[in-house]
Backbone as XML, in Angstrom:
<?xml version="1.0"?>
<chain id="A" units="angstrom">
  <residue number="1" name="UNK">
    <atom name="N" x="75.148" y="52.207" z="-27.786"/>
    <atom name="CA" x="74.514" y="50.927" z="-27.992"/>
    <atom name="C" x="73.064" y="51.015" z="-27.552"/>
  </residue>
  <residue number="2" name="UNK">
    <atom name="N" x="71.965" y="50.364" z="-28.531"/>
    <atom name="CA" x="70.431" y="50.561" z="-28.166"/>
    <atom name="C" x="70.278" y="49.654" z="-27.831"/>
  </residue>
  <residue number="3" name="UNK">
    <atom name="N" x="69.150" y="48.794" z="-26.855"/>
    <atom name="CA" x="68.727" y="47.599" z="-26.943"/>
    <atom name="C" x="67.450" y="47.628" z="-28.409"/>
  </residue>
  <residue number="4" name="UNK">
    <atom name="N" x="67.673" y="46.240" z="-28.557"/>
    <atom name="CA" x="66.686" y="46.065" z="-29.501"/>
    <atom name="C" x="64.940" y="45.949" z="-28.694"/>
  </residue>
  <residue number="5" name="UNK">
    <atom name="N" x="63.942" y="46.448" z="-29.492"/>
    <atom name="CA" x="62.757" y="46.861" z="-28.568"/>
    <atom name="C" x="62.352" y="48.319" z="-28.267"/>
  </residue>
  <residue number="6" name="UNK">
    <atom name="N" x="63.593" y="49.233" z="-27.575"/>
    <atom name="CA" x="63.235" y="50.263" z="-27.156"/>
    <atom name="C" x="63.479" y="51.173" z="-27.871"/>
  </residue>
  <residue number="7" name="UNK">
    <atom name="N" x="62.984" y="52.104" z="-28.093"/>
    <atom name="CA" x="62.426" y="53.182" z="-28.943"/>
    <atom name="C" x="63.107" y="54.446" z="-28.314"/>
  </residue>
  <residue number="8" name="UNK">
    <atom name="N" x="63.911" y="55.154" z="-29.009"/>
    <atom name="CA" x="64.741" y="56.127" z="-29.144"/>
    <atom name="C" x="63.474" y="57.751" z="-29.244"/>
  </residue>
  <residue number="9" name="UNK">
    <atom name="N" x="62.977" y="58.750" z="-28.671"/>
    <atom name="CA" x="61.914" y="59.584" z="-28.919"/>
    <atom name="C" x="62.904" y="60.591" z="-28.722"/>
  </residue>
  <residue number="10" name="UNK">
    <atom name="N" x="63.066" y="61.619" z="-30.265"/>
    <atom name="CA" x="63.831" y="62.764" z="-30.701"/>
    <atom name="C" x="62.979" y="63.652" z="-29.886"/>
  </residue>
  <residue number="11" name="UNK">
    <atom name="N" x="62.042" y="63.807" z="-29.717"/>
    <atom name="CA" x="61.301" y="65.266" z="-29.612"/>
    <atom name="C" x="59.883" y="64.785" z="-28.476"/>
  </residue>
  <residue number="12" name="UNK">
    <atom name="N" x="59.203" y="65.914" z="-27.886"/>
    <atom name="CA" x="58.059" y="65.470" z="-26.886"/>
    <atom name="C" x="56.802" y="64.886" z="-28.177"/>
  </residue>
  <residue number="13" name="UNK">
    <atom name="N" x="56.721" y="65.982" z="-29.557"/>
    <atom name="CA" x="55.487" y="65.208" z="-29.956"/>
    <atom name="C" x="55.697" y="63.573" z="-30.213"/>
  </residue>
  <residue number="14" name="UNK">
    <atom name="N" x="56.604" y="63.418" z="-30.098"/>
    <atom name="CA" x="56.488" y="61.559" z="-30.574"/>
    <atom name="C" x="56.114" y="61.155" z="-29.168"/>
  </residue>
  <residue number="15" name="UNK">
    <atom name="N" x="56.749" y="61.796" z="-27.858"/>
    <atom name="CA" x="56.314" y="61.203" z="-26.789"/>
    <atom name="C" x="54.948" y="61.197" z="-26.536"/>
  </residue>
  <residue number="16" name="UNK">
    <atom name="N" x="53.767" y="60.162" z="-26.526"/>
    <atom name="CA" x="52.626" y="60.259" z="-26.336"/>
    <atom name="C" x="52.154" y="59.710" z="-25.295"/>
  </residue>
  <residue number="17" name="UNK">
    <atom name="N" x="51.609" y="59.337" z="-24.169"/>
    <atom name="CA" x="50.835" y="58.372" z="-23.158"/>
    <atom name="C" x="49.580" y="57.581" z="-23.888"/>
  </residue>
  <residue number="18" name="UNK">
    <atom name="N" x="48.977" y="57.666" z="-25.001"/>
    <atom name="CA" x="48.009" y="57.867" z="-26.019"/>
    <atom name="C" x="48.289" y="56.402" z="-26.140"/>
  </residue>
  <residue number="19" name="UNK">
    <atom name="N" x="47.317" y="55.453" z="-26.623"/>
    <atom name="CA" x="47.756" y="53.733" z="-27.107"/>
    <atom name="C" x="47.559" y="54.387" z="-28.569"/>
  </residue>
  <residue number="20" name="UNK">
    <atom name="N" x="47.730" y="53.014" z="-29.385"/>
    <atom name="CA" x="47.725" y="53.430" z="-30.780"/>
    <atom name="C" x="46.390" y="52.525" z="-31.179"/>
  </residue>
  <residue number="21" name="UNK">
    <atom name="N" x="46.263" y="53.943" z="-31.785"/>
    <atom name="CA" x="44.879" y="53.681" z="-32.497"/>
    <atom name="C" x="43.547" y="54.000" z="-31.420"/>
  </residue>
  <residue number="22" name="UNK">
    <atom name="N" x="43.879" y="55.172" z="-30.226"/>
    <atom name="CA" x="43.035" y="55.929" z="-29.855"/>
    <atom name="C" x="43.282" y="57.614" z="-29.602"/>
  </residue>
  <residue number="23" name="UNK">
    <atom name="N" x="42.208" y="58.185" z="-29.089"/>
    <atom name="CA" x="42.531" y="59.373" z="-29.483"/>
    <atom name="C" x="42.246" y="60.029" z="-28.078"/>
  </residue>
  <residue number="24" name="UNK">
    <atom name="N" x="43.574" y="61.251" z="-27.514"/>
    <atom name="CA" x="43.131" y="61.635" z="-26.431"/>
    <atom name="C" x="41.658" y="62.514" z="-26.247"/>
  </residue>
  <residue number="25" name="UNK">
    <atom name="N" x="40.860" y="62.474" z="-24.996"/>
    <atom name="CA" x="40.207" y="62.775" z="-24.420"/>
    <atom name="C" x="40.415" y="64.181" z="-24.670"/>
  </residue>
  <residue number="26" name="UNK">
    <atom name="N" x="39.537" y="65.164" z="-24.989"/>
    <atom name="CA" x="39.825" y="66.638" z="-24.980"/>
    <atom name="C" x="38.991" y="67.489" z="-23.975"/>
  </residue>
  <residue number="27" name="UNK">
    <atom name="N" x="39.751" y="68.072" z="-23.431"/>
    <atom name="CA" x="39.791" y="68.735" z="-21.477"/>
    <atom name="C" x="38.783" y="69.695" z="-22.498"/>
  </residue>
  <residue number="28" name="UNK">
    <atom name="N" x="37.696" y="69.849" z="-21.270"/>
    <atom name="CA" x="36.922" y="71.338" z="-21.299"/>
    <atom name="C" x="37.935" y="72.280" z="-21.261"/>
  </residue>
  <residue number="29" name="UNK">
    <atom name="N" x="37.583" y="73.452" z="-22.034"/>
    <atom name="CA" x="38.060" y="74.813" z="-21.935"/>
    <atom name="C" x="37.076" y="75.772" z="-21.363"/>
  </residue>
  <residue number="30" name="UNK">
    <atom name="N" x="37.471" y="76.066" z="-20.419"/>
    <atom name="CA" x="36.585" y="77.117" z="-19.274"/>
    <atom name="C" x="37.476" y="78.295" z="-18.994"/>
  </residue>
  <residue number="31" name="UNK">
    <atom name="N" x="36.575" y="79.363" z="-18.724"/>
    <atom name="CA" x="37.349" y="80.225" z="-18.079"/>
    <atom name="C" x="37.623" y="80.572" z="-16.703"/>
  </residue>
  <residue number="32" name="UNK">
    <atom name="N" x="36.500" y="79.542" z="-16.418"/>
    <atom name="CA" x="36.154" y="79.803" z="-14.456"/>
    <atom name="C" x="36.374" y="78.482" z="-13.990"/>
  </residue>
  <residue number="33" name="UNK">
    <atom name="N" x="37.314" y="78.369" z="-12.788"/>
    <atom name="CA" x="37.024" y="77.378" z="-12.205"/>
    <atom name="C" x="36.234" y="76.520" z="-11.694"/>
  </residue>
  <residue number="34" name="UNK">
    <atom name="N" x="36.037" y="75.344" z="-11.800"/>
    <atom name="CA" x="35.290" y="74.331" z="-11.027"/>
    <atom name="C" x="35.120" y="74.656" z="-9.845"/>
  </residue>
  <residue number="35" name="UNK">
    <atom name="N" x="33.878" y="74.432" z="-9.422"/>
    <atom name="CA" x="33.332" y="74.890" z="-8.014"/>
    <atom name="C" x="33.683" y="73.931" z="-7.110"/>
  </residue>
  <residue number="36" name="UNK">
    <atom name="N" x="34.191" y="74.124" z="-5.842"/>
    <atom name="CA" x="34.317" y="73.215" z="-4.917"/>
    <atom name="C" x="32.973" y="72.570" z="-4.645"/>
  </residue>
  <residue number="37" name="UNK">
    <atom name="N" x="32.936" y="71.245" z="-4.436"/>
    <atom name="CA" x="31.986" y="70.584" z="-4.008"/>
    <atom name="C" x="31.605" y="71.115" z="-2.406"/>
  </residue>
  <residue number="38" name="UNK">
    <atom name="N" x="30.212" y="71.050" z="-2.119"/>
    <atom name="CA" x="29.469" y="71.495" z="-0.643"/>
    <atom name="C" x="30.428" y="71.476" z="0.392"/>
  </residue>
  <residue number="39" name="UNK">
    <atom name="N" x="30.156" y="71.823" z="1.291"/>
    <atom name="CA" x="31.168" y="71.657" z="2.260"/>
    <atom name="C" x="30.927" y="70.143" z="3.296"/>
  </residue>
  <residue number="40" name="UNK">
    <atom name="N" x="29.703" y="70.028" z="2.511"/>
    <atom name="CA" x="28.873" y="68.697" z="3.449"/>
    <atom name="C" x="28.478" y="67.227" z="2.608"/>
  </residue>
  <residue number="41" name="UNK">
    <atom name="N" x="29.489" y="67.548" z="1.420"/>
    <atom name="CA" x="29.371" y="67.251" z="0.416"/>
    <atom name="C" x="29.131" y="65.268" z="0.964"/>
  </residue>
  <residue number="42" name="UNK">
    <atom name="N" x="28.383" y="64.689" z="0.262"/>
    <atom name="CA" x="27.716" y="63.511" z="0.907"/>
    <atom name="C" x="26.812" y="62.817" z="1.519"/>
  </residue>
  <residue number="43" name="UNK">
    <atom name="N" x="26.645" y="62.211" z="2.164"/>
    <atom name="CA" x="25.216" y="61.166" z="2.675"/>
    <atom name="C" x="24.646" y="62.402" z="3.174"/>
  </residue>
  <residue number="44" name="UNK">
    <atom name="N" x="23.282" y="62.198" z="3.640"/>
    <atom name="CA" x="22.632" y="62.519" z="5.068"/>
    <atom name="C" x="23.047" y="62.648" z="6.354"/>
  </residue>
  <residue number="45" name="UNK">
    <atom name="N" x="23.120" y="63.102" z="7.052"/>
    <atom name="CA" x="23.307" y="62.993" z="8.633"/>
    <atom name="C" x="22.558" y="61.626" z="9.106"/>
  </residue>
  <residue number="46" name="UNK">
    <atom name="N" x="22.696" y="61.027" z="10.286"/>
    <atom name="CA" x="21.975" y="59.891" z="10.951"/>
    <atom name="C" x="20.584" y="60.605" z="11.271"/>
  </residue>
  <residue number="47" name="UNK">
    <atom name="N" x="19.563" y="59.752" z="11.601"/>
    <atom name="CA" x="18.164" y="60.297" z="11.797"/>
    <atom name="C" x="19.209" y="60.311" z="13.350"/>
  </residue>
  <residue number="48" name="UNK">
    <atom name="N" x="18.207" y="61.411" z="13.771"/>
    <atom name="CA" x="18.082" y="62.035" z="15.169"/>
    <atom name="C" x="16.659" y="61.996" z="15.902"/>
  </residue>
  <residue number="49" name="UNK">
    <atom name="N" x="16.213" y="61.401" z="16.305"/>
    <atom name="CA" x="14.628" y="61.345" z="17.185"/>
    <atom name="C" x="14.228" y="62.423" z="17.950"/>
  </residue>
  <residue number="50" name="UNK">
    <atom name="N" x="13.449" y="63.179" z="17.874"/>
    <atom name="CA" x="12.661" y="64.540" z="17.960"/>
    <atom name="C" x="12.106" y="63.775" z="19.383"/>
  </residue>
  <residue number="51" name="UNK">
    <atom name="N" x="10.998" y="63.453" z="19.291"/>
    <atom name="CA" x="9.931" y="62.844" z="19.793"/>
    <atom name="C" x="10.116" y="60.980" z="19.268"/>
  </residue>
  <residue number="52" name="UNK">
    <atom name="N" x="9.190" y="60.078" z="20.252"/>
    <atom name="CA" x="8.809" y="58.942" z="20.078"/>
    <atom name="C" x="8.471" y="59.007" z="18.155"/>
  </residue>
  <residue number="53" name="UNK">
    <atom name="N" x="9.247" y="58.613" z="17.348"/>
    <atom name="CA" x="8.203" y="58.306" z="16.275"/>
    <atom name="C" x="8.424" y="59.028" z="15.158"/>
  </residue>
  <residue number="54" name="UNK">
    <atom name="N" x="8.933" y="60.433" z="15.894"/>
    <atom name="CA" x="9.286" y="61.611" z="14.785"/>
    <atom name="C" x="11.204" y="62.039" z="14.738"/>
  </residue>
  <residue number="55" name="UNK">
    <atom name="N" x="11.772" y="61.435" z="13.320"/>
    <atom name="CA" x="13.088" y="61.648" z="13.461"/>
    <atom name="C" x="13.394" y="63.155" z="12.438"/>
  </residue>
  <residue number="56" name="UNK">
    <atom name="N" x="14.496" y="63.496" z="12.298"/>
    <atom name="CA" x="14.957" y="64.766" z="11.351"/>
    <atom name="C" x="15.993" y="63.914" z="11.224"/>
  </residue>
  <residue number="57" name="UNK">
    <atom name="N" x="16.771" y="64.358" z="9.732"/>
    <atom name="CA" x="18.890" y="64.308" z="9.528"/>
    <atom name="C" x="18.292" y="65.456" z="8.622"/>
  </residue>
  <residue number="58" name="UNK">
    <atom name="N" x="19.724" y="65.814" z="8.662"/>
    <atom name="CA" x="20.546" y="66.990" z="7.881"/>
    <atom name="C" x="20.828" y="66.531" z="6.792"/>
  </residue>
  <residue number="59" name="UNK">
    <atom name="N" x="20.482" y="67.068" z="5.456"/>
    <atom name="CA" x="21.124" y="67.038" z="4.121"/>
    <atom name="C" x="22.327" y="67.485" z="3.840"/>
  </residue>
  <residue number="60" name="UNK">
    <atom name="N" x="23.132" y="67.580" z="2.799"/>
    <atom name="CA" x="24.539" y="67.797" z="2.665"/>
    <atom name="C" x="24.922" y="69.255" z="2.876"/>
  </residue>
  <residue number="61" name="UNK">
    <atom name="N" x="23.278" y="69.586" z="1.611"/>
    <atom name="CA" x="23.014" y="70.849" z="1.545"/>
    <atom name="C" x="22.555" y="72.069" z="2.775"/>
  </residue>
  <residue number="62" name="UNK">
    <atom name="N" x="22.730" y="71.683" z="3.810"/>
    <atom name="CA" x="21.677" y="72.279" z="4.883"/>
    <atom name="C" x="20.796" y="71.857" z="5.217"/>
  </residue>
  <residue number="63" name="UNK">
    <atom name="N" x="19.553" y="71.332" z="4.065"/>
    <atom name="CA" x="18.260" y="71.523" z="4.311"/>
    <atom name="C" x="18.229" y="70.300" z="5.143"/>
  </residue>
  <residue number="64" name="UNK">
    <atom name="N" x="16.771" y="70.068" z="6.225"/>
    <atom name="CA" x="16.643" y="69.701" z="6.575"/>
    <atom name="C" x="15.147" y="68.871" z="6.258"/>
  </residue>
  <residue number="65" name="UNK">
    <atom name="N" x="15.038" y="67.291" z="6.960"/>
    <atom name="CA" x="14.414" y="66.725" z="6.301"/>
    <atom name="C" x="13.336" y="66.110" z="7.631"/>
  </residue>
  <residue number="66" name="UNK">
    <atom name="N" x="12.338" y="65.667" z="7.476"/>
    <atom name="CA" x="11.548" y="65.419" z="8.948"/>
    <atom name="C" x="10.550" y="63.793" z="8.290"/>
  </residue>
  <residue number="67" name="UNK">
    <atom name="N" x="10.754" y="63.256" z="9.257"/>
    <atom name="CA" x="10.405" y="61.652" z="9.064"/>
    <atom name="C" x="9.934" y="61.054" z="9.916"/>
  </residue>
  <residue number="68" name="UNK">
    <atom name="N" x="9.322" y="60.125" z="9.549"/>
    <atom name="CA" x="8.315" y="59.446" z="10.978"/>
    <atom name="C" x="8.520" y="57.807" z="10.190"/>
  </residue>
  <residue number="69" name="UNK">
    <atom name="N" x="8.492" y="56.913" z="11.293"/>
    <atom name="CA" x="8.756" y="55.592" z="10.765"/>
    <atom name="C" x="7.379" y="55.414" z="9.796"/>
  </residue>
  <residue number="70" name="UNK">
    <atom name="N" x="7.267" y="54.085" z="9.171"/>
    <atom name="CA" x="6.582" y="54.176" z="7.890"/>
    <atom name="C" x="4.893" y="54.016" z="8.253"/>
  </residue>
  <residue number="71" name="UNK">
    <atom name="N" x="4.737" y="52.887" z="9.232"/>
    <atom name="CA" x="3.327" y="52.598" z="10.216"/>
    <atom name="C" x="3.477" y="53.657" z="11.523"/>
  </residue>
  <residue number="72" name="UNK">
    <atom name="N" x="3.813" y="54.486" z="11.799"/>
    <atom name="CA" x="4.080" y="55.079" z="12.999"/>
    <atom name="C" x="3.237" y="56.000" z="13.187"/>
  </residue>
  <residue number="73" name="UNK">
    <atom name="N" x="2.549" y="56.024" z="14.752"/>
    <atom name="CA" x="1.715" y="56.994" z="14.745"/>
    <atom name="C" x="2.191" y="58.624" z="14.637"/>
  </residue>
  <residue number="74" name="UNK">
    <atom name="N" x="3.164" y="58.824" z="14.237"/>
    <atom name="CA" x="4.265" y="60.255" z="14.761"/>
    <atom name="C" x="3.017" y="60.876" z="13.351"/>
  </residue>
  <residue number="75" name="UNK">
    <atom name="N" x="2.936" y="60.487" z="12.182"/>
    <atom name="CA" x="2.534" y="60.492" z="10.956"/>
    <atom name="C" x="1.659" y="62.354" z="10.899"/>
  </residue>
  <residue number="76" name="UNK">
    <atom name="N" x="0.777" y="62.336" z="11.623"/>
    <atom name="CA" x="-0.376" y="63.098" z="11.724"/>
    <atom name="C" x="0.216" y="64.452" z="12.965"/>
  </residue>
  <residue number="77" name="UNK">
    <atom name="N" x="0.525" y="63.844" z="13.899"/>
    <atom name="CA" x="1.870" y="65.181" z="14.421"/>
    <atom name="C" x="2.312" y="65.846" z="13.963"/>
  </residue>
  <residue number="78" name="UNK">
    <atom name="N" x="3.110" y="65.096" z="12.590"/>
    <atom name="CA" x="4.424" y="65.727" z="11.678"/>
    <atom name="C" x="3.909" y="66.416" z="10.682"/>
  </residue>
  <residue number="79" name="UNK">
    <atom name="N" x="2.658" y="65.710" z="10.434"/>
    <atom name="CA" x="1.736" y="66.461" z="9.118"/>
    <atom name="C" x="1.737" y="68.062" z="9.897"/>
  </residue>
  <residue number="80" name="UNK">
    <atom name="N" x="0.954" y="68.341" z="11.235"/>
    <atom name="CA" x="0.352" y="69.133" z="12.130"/>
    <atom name="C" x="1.224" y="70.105" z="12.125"/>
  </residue>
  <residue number="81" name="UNK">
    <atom name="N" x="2.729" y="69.590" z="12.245"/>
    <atom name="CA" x="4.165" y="71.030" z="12.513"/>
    <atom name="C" x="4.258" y="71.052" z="11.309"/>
  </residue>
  <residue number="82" name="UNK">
    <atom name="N" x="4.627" y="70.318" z="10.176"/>
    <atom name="CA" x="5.250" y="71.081" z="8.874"/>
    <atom name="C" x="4.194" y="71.706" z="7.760"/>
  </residue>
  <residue number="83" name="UNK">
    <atom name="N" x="3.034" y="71.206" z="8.349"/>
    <atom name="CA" x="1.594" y="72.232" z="6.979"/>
    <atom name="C" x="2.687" y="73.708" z="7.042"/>
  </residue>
  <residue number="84" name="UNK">
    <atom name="N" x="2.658" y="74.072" z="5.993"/>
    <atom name="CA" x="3.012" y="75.505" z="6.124"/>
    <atom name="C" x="4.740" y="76.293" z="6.071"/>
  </residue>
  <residue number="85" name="UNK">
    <atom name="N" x="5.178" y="74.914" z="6.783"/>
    <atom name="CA" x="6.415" y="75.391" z="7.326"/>
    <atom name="C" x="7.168" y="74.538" z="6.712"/>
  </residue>
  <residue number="86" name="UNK">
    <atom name="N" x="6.794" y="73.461" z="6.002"/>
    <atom name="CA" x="7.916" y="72.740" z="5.178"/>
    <atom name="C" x="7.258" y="72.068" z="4.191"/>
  </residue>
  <residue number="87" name="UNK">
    <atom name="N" x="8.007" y="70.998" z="2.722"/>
    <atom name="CA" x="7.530" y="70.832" z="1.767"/>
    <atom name="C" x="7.400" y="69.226" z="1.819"/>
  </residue>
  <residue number="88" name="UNK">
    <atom name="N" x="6.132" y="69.087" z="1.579"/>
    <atom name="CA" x="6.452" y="66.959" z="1.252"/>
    <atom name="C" x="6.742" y="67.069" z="0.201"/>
  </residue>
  <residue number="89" name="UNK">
    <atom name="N" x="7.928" y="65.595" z="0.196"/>
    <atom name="CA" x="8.135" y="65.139" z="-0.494"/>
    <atom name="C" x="7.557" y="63.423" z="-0.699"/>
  </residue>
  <residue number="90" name="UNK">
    <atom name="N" x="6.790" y="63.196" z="-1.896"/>
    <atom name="CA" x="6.103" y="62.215" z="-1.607"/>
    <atom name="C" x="6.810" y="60.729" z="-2.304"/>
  </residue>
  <residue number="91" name="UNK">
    <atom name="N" x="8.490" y="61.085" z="-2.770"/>
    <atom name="CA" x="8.867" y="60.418" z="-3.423"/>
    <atom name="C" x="9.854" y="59.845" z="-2.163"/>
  </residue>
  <residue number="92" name="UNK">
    <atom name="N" x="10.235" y="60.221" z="-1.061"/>
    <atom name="CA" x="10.873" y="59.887" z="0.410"/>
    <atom name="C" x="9.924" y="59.655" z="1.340"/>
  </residue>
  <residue number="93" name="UNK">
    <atom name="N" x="8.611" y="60.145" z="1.062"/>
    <atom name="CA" x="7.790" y="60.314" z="2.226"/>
    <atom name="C" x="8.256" y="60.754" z="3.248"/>
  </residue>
  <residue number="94" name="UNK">
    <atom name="N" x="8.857" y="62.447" z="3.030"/>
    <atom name="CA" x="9.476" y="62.753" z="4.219"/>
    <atom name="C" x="9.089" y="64.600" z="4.027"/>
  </residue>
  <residue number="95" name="UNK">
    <atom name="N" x="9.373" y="65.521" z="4.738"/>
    <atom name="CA" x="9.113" y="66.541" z="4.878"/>
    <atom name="C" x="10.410" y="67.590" z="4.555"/>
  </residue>
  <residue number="96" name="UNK">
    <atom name="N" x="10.516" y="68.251" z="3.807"/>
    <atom name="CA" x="12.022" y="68.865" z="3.544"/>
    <atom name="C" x="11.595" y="70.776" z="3.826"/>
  </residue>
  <residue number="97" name="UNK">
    <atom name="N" x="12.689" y="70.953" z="4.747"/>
    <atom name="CA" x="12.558" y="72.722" z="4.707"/>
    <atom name="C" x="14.148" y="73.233" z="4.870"/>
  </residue>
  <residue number="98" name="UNK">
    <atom name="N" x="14.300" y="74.633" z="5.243"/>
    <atom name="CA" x="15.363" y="74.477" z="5.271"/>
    <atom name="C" x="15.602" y="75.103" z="6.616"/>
  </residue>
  <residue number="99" name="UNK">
    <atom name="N" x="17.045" y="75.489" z="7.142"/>
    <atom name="CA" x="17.025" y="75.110" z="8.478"/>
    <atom name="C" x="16.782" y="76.152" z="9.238"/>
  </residue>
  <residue number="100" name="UNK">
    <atom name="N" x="16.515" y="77.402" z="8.942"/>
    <atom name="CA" x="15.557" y="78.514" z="9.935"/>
    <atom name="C" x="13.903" y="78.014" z="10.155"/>
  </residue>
  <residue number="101" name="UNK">
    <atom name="N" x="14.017" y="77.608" z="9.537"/>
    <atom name="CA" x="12.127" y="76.753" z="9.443"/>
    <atom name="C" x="12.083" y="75.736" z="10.580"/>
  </residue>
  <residue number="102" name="UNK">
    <atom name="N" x="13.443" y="74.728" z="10.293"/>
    <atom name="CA" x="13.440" y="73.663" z="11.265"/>
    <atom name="C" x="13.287" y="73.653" z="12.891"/>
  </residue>
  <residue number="103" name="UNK">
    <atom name="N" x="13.893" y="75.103" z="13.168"/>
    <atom name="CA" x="13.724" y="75.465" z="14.742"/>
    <atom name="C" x="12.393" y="75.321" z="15.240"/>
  </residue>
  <residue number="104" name="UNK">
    <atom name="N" x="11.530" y="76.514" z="14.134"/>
    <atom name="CA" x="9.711" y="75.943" z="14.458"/>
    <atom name="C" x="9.446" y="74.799" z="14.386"/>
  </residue>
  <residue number="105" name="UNK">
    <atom name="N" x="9.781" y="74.153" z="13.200"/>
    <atom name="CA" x="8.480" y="72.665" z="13.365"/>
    <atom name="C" x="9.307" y="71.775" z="14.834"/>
  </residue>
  <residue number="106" name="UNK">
    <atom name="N" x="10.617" y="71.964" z="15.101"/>
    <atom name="CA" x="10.897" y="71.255" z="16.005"/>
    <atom name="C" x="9.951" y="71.813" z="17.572"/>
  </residue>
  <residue number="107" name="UNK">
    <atom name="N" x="10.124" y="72.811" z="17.178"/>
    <atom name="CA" x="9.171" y="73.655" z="18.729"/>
    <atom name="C" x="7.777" y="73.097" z="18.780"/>
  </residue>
  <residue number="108" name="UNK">
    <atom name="N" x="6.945" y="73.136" z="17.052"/>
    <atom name="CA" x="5.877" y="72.518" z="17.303"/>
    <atom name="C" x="5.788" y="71.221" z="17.296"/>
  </residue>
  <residue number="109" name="UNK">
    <atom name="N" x="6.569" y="70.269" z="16.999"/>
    <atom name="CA" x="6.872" y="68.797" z="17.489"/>
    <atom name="C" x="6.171" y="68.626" z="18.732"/>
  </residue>
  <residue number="110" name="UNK">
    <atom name="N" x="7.245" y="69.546" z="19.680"/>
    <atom name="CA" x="7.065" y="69.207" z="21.420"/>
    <atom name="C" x="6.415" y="69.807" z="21.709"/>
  </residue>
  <residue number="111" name="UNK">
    <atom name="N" x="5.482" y="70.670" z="21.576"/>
    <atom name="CA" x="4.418" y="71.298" z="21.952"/>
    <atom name="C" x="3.199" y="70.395" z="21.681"/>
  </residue>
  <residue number="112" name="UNK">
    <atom name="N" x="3.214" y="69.968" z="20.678"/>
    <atom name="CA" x="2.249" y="68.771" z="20.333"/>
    <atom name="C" x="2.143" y="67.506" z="21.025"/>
  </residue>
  <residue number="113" name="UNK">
    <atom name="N" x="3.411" y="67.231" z="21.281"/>
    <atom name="CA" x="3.867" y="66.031" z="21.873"/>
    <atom name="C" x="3.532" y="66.004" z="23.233"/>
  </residue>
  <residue number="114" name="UNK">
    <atom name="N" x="3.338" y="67.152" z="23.880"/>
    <atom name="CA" x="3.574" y="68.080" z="25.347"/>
    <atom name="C" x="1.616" y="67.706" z="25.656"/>
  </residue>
  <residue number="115" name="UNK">
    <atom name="N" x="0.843" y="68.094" z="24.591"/>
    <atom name="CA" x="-0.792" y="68.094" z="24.491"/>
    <atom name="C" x="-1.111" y="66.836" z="24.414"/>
  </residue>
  <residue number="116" name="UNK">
    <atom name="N" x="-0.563" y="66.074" z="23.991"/>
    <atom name="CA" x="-1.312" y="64.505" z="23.793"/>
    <atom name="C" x="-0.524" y="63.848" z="25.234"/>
  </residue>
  <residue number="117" name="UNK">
    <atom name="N" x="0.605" y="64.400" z="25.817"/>
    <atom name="CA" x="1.334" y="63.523" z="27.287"/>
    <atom name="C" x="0.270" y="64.017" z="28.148"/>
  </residue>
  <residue number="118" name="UNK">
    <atom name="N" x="-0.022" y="65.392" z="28.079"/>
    <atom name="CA" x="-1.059" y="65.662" z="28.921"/>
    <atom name="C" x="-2.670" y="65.479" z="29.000"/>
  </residue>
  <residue number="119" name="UNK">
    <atom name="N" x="-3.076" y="65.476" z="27.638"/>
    <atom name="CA" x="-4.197" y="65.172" z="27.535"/>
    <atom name="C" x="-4.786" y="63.660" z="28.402"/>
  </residue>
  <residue number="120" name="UNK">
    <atom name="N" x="-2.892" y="62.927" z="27.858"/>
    <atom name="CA" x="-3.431" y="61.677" z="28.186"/>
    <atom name="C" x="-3.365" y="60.814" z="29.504"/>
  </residue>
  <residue number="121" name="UNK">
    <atom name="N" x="-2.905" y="61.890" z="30.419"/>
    <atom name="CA" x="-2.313" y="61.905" z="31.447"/>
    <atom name="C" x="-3.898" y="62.645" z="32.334"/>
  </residue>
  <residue number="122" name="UNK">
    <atom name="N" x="-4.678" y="63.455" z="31.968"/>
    <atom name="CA" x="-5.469" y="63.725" z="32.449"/>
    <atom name="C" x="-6.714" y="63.062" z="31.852"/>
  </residue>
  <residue number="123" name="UNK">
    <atom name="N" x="-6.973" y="61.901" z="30.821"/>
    <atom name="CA" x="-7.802" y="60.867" z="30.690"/>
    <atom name="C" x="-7.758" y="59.732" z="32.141"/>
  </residue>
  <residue number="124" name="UNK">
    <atom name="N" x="-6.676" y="59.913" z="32.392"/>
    <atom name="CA" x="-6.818" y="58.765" z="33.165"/>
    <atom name="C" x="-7.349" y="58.763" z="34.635"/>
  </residue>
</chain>
């Protein structure tokens, strides 16, 4: 006994998941697997504060990124450590290198930072 409604399927091609009157989606054919996504795969890291003024985070990718608030005097410091040693980006307004680089500009951060405490410490 059938109920009336349900549909009796002899064989898998009649079985479809497919609605009627569309057409399945056709899967890439590759020979290599899909790459796992980064291992850091996602946001930024939180800014981390170097110095008064001057922050870094971590990209997903490794690289690392160097930032100073937007009016902040850190500005001309940060210019001072990354000439050379890292790349602006003028579309973040932020400084990007990657992270053997980052050890220096962080060294010259506080070395800089170290000349203006003292400078200003012996103005007075």
């Amino acid at each position: 006994m059938v109920d009336a409604g349900v549909d009796i399927v002899e064989n898998d091609a009649q079985a479809s998941p497919v609605g009627i009157g569309s057409e399945p989606e056709p899967s890439p054919i590759t020979n290599e697997p899909e790459p796992a996504p980064p291992a850091g795969a996602g946001k930024a890291s939180m800014k981390v504060e170097i110095v008064p003024g001057i922050y870094e985070r971590t990209l997903p990718d490794g690289r690392i990124v160097f930032l100073t608030d937007r009016d902040g005097p850190g500005g001309d410091r940060l210019k001072l450590a990354c000439e050379g040693n890292a790349t602006w980006n003028p579309r973040f307004r932020n400084w990007l290198t990657d992270a053997d680089r980052a050890s220096t500009i962080r060294e010259m951060i506080l070395s800089i930072q170290r000349e203006q405490v003292e400078a200003a410490h012996g103005a007075d």
